[in-house]
N, C-alpha and C positions, 0 to 999 in steps of 0.2 A: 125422510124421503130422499132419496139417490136420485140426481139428477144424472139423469142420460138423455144422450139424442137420440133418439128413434127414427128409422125411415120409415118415411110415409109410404115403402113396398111392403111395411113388413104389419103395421099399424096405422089406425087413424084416433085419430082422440076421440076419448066417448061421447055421445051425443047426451045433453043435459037436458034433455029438450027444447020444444019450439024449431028443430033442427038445425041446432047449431051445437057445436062443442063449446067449453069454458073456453078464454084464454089461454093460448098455450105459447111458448117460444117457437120460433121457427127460422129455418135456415133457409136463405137462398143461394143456390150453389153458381149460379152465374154471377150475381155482383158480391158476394158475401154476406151481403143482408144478415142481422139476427138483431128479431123484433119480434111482437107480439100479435097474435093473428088468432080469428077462430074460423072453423071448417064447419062448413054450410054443407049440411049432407043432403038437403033437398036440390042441389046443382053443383053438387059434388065437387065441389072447389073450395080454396081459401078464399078468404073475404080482404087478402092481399092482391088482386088484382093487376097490381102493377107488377110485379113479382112471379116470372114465369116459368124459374126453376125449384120453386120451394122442395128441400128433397128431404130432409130432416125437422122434427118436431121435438119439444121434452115440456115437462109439464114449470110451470112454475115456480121459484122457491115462495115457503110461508112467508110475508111480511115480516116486519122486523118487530119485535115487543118494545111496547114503549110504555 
């Protein structure tokens, strides 16, 4: 997997159902934020709330094997 950021003008992350996306990383571009959030597509927002610039997204790396 290649981790990129994505803007959320160009993509949103898939909906897995129940209307919400997996887990994704995401950026806030007003405080720099980068943390974990998923996108509520039934109120088309992130479920970061407090976070009112999220401008970028990337998926996950796989956990580590143990």
């Amino acid at each position: 997997m290649e981790n990129k950021w994505i803007s959320i003008k160009d993509k949103k992350p898939e909906n897995t159902g129940h209307n919400f996306s997996e887990k994704v990383l995401i950026c806030d571009a007003s405080s720099g934020y980068i943390g974990m959030a998923r996108y509520d597509f039934e109120f088309n927002s992130w479920n970061q709330h407090h976070l009112p610039d999220i401008t970028h997204w990337m998926e996950l790396p796989p956990p580590p094997k143990i």
